[in-house]
N, C-alpha and C positions, 0 to 999 in steps of 0.2 A: 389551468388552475391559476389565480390569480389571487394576489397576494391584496390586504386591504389597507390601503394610507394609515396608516397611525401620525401622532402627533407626538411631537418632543415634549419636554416640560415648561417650555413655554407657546405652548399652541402652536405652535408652524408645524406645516406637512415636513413630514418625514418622507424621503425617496425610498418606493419599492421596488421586487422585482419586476418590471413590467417585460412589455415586447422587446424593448431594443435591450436589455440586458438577456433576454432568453435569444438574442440574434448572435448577440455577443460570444455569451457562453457555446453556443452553436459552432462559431468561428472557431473560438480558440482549442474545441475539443474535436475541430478536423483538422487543423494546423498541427496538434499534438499528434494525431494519430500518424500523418502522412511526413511529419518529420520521424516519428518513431519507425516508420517504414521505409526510409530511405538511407538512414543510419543502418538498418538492420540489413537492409538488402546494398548499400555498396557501401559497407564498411570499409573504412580508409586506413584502418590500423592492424588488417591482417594483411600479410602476401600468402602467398601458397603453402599449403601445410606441409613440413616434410617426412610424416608417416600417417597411417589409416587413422589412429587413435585422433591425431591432431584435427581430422576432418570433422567427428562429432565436436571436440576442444571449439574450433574455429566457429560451426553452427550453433553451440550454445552460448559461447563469448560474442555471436550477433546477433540471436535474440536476446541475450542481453544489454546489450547497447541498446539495439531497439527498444527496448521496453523501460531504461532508463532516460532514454532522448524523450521519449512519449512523455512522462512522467515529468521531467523536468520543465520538458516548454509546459507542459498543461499548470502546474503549479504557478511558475514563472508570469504566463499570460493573464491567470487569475490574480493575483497577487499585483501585477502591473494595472491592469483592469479595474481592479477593488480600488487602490490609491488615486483613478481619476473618476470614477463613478460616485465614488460614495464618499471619497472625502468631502468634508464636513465644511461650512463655511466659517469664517475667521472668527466673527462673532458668537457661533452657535457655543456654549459651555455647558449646552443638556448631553445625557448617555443615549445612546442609540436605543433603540429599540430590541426586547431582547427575544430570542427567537431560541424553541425548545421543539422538541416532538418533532423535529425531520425524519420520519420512517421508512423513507424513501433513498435516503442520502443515508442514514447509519446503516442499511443492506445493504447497499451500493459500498459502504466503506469498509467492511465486512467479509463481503464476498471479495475486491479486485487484491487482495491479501493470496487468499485462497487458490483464486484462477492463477495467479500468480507462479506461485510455489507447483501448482498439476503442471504449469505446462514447462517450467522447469523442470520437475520429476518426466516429462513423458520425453524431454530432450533429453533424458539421462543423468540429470544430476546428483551425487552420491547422497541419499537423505542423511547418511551416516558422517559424512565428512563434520572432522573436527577444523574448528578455528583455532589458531597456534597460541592465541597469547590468552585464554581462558580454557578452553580445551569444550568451547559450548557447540553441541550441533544446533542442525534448525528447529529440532523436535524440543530442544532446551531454552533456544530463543522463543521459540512461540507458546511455550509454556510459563516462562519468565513475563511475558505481554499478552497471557490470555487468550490468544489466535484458536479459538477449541476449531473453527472449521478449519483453518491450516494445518491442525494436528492433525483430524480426520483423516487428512489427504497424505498428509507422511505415513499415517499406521499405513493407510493402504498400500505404500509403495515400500514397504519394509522398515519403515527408521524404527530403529533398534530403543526402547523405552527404556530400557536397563543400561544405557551407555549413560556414565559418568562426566560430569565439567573437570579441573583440574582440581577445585577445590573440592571433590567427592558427593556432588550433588545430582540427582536425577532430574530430570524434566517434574515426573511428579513431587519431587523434595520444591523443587522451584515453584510451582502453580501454588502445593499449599503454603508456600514462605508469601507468596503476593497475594493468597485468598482468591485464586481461581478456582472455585468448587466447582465449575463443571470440568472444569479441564484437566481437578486432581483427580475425578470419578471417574471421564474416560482414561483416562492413562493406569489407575489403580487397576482397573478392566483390564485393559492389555499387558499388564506384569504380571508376569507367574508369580 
C-alpha cells in the first residue's frame, strides 16, 4: 500500500511513507523484538530463586522485562527515526499533512493491550491484586481507560468486578464516570 505525495500549503511535496521508511520500520520492530528476547531470556537482575513460589516470581518478572525492553527500544527507535526522517526543513512554516482512518494501526493498538495482560494472566499474575497507594486492580485500570478487550481477558481469568479502589469505587462506577458504555454494559453483565 502506498501512501500518495500530498503537498504543504505552499506547494512543495510533502514526504511520505515509502520503501525505505517501511525497511526502516521493518528494522526497528526486529531490533525491539530480539532486544525484548534477550532481556527476557538472560536477565541480568535475577540470581537464583530461593524457594518454588520465587521460580514462577522470577519467570514473570522476565517476561516482563522482556516485554518492556521490547516496547521501549520499539518506541524509542520510532521516535529517534520520526526526528530524522520527517523533520521538516528550517524554512517550511506549513502543518503536516493530517492523517485519520488508520484501521489497521487502531487494531494493532487495541489488541497488543490485550495479548498483553492474557499472557501475563497465563504466567500467573493475580487479576485481583491491589495497587497500595489507590487500592485500583487491572480490571479498575482498564475500566478507568476503556480497555473493553482487556477486560474481556480479566473476566476470563477471574478478576473479581465487585472489588473496590480505596476511594469505594468499582471498575463499572469508573467506565460510567469516564463514559465507557461498552465497558460499563460488560461489566454491569458480570455483577450480580
Amino acid at each position: 500500500m502506498s501512501h500518495q505525495a500530498s503537498h504543504s500549503s505552499d506547494g512543495t511535496q510533502v514526504r511520505a511513507f515509502d520503501s525505505s521508511s517501511k525497511l526502516a520500520v521493518i528494522l526497528i520492530g526486529a531490533i525491539a523484538a530480539i532486544a525484548g528476547i534477550v532481556m527476557g531470556v538472560a536477565n541480568p537482575f535475577l540470581s537464583n530463586a530461593a524457594s518454588s513460589q520465587g521460580i514462577m516470581i522470577d519467570t514473570l518478572f522476565s517476561v516482563l522485562l522482556g516485554i518492556a525492553t521490547a516496547v521501549f527500544v520499539l518506541v524509542q527507535g520510532f521516535l529517534l527515526y520520526s526526528i530524522v526522517r520527517f523533520s521538516r526543513a528550517p524554512d517550511d512554516e506549513g502543518d503536516g499533512m493530517p492523517i485519520r482512518g488508520n484501521t489497521k494501526l487502531e487494531v494493532l493498538w487495541t489488541a497488543i493491550p490485550a495479548v498483553i495482560v492474557a499472557l501475563l494472566l497465563n504466567y500467573g499474575a493475580d487479576p485481583n491484586h491491589r495497587e497500595r497507594t489507590e487500592g485500583n486492580t487491572a480490571l479498575i485500570w482498564a475500566a478507568k481507560l476503556g480497555h473493553l478487550d482487556c477486560i474481556r481477558v480479566l473476566l476470563a481469568h477471574k478478576a473479581d468486578p465487585k472489588l473496590r479502589d480505596l476511594g469505594g469505587l468499582t471498575g463499572l462506577d469508573w467506565a460510567n464516570r469516564n463514559g465507557h458504555t461498552q465497558v460499563a454494559n460488560l461489566l454491569a453483565g458480570a455483577s450480580p
